[in-house]
N, C-alpha and C positions, 0 to 999 in steps of 0.2 A: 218817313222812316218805315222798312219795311219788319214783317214780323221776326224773319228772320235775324234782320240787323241787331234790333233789339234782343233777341237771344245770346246773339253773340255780344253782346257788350254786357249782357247781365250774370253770364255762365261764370265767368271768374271771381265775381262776387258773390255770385250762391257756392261756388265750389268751396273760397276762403269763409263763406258761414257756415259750412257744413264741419268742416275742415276744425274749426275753434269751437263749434258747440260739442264735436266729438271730442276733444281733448278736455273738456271739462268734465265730462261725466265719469264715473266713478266704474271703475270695472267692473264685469260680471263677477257674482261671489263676494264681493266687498261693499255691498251696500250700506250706507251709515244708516244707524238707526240712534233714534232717540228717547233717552227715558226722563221723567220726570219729576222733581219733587215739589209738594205744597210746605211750607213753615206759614205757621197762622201764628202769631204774636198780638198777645191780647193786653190793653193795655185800660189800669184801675188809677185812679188817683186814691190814694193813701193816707191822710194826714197830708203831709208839706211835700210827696215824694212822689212820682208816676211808678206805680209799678207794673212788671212787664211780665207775661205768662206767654211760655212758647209751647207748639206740638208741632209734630214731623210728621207729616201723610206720605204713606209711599203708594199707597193703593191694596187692594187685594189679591188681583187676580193675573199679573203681571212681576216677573222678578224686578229687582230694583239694587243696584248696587250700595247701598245704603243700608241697607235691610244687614242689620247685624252690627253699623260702627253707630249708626244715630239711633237711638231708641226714647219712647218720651222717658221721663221718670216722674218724681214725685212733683205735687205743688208746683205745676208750671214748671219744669225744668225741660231740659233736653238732656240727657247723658250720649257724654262721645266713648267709645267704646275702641281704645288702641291697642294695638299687638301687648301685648305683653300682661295682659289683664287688665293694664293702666284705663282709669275709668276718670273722664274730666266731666263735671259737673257746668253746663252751661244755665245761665239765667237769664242774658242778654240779649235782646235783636241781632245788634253789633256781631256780637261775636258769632251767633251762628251764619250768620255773611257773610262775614271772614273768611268763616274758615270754609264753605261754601264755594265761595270762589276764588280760595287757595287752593280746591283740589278740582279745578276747573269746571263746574256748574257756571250757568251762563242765568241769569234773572231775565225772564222774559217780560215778567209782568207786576206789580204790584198795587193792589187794591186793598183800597180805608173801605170798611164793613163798618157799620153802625148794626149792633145787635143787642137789642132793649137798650139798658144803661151801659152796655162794653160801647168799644171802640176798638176794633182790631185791625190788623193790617194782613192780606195774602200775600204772601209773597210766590210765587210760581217761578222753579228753577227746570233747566234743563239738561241737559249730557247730551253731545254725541261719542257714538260709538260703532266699534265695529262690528 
């Protein structure tokens, strides 16, 4: 088989991969970007009951769409911060996963921490965006 022949028999296949990796890529000016959040959930045994302390990392130096409805609050809490002043008190893993990805954050990762006598869990979310 000559070099040429094999050009010709391969040129329609590179043209159709050219052809589908272009149609996947994201236009100029609209490139997704991704931001991040950490929830650490720290968990004590209690008497008969496991109890559960969360915090909300957004970072410092980077905006974060979060930055305003999740804030920690007291004692292990998480406070959600909705329109209207309405203020919900979270205390559960559960629920801050919930509702996490009810407003589409995506859990990349989750990792058990042993820290002295704690036990915590990372949990590492992400967004895309535009």
């Amino acid at each position: 088989m000559s070099k040429y022949s094999m050009i010709r028999r391969l040129l329609p296949f590179m043209v159709l991969l050219f052809a589908v990796h272009s149609y996947g890529q994201i236009p100029a000016g609209e490139q997704m970007k991704k931001e991040y959040l950490l929830v650490k959930a720290e968990y004590r045994i209690k008497g008969d009951n496991v109890v559960c302390k969360l915090f909300v990392g957004f970072g410092e130096h980077f905006p974060n769409s979060m930055k305003g409805v999740l804030e920690n609050g007291e004692n292990g809490t998480v406070k959600l911060l909705l329109p209207g002043g309405k203020v919900t008190v979270i205390t559960e893993d559960v629920d801050i996963l919930n509702y996490l990805a009810n407003q589409g954050w995506t859990l990349q990762s989750a990792l058990p921490v042993k820290v002295g006598d704690r036990d915590e869990t990372q949990y590492i979310f992400y967004k895309k965006s535009k």
